[in-house]
C-alpha positions in Angstrom: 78.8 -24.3 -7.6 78.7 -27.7 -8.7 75.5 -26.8 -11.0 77.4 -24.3 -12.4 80.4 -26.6 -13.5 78.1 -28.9 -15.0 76.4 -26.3 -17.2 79.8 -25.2 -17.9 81.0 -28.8 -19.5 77.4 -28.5 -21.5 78.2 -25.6 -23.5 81.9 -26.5 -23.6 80.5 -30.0 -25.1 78.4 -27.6 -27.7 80.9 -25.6 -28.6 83.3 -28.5 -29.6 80.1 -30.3 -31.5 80.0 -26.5 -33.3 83.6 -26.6 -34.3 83.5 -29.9 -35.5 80.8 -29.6 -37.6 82.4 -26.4 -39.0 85.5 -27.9 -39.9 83.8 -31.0 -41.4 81.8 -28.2 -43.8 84.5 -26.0 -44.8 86.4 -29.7 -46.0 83.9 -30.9 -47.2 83.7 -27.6 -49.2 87.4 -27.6 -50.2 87.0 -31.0 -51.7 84.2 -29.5 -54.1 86.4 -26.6 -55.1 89.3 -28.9 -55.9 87.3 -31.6 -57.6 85.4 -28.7 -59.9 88.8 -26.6 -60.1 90.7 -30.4 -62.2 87.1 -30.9 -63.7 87.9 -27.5 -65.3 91.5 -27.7 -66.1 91.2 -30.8 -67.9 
């Protein structure tokens, strides 16, 4: 039971590095499309 918990935090811990690194590409992403959207108006 106490196995099982643990493996549980693991892929809770994965999941939360998977998010994170998902949000920090789709700003990261954002931040291009606004920098090349003024690039273009100007």
């Amino acid at each position: 039971m106490r196995r099982r918990g643990r493996k549980h935090e693991e892929t809770n811990t994965h999941f939360q590095t998977l998010v994170l690194c998902s949000f920090n590409f789709s700003f990261f992403w954002a931040l291009s499309l606004v920098a090349f959207w003024r690039s273009q108006r100007e």
